[in-house]
N, C-alpha and C positions, 0 to 999 in steps of 0.2 A: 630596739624594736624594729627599727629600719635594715635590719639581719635578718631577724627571722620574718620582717613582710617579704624579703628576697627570697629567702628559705622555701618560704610556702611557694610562690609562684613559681619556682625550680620545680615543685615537688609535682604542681597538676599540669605541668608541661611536658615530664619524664617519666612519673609515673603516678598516677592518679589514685593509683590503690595502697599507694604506701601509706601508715599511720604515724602523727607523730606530735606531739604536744610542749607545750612550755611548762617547764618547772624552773621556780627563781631559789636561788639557794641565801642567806645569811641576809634575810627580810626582817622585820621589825615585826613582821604583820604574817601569825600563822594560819596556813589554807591548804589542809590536808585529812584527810581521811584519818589518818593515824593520829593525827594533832602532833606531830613531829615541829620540834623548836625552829625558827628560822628559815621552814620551807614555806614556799608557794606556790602551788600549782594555777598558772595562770588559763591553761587549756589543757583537759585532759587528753589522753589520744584518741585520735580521729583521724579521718581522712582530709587534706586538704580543700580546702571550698573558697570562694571566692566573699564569702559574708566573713570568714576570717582572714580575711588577707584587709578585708575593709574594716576591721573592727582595729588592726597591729597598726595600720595608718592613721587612724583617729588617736592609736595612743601615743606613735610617734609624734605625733604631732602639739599634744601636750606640751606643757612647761615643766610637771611633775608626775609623776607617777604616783594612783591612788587609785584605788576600789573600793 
């Protein structure tokens, strides 16, 4: 998670209007429009903001991963 919080703050420093989102591939825990086995889309595309850069630090910062 502490990748993609680098990721984003790359993203509204270079370029703000790019779009881009988390999808988790071979999860337990399906989260997807199609109900596709194994995926999870944890953010869909968007533009980079600073309430998701604070949301990826709250989850790094967990001990597990859950929603």
């Amino acid at each position: 998670m502490r990748a993609c919080q680098s990721f984003y703050q790359s993203k509204i420093i270079s370029n703000d209007k790019d779009l881009s989102g988390i999808i988790l591939y071979g999860t337990e825990i399906n989260k997807n429009t199609s109900d596709f086995n194994h995926i999870y889309i944890l953010y869909k595309s968007a533009q980079s903001s600073a309430e998701r850069i604070i949301q990826l630090e709250a989850l790094s910062n967990e001990d597990t991963f859950e929603t």
